[in-house]
N, C-alpha and C positions, 0 to 999 in steps of 0.2 A: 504494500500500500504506500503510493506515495503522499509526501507531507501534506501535499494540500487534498488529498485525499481524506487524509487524516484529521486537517484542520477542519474539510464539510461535516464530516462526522462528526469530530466535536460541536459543533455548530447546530447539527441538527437534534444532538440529544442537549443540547442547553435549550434548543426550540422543547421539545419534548417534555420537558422539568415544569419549562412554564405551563405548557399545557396541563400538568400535572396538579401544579402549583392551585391554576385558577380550578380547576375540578374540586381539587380539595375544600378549598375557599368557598367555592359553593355549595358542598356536602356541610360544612361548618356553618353556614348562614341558613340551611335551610334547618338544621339542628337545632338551633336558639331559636326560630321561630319557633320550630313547632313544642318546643319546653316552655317557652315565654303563652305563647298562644293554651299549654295548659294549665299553667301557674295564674295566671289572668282570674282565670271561672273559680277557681279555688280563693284569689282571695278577695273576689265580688262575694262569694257564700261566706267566706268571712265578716268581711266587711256587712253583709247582712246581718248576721249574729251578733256582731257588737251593737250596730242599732236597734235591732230588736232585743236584746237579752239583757245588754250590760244597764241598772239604773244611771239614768241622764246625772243623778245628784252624784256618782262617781267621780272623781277630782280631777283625776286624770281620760277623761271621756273624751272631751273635743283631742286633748293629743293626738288617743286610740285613732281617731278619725284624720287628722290630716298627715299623720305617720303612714296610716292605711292608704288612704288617697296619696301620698308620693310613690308610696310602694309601687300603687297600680299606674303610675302618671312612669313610672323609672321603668318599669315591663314593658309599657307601651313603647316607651321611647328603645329600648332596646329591639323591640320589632324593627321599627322604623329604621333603624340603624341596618338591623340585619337584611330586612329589603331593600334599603339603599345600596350594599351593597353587592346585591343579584341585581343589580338593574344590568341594563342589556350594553357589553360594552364593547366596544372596538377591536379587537382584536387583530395584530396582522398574520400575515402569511407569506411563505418564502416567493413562490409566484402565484398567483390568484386568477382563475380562467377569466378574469375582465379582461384582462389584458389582450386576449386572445378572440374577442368577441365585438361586433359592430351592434350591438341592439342584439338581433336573436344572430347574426352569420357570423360565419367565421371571416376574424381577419388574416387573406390567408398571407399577408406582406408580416404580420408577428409573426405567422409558422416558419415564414421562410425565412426572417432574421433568427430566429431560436436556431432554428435546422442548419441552416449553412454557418454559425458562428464556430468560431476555433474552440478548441478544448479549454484554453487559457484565458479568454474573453467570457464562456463561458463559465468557469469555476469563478471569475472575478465579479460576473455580476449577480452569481448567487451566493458569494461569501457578502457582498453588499446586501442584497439582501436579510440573509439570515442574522447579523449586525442589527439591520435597522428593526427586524422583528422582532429578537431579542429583546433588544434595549425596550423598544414599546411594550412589548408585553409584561415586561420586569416591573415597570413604572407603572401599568398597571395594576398589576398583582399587589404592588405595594399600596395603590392606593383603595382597592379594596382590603385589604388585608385590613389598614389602617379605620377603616368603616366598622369593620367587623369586630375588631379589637374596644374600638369603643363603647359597641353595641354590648360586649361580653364585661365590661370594667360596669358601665351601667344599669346589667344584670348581678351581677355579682355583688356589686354596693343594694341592689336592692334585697337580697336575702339577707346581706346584715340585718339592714333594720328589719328584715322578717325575724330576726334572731334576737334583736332589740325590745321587738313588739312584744313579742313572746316573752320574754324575760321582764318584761316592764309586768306582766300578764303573772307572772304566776312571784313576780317580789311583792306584788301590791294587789291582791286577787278583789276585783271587783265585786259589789252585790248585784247579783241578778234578778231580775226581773222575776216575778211569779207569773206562771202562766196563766193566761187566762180564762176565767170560766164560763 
């Protein structure tokens, strides 16, 4: 194999990594939704329980409630994050059949520049290439990554205070409501 043989290949599994990259990235974001999207209904029935259960004259009650309401406002917002970053994104590619196409026909003056070019013109305009897709895709990746990262820092701070709520919950055990008859 020679080098520059050597070098497309390394070239094309750095393409490959990314591709890998953003696969994972959106297995990950689709992850947090659907844990956010269950945590959600869970502590809307919460949050129903304390208004209906816990008595109003508990000292700590409006807390309960806008501790509860950031919880559910910091899950949401963790959605949003994790959606933002599956939105649909640009992605390049080493050659891309536009190139090769008039509307629906074939251009066939690009087959015949592809076809008749030297081996060396060619390896040169596809290490260009694979550079410029690289490099895009990377900056990509990183700024989903970066989406999702935030999305998961403002899930994670909201089970604190799920862990906060709780613990406020069972230091300071409220009076409950008597059901009624």
């Amino acid at each position: 194999m020679s080098s520059i043989s050597g070098f497309i290949d390394e070239l094309n599994k750095q393409y490959n990594r990314q591709t890998d990259t953003k696969n994972s990235l959106e297995n990950k974001s689709s992850f947090l939704i659907t844990v956010c999207g269950i945590v959600i209904p869970l502590l809307f029935g919460f949050g129903i329980f304390v208004i209906e259960k816990i008595d109003r004259s508990y000292p700590l009650f409006i807390y309960l409630q806008l501790i509860l309401g950031l919880i559910i406002i910091m899950n949401i917002l963790a959605i949003v994050f994790a959606v933002w970053s599956t939105r649909i994104k640009e992605y390049e590619y080493p050659f891309i059949h536009c190139i090769f196409f008039d509307n629906s026909s074939i251009k066939e003056s690009e087959v015949t520049n592809f076809s008749n070019s030297e081996q060396k013109e060619f390896n040169k305009n596809l290490i260009q290439q694979y550079l410029h897709c690289n490099k895009h895709n990377f900056e990509t990746n990183q700024k989903t990554a970066k989406l999702l990262r935030n999305g998961q820092y403002v899930f994670i701070a909201s089970l604190v205070l799920v862990a906060f709520l709780i613990g406020l919950l069972f230091s300071f055990p409220p009076q409950l409501n008597s059901p009624s008859q």
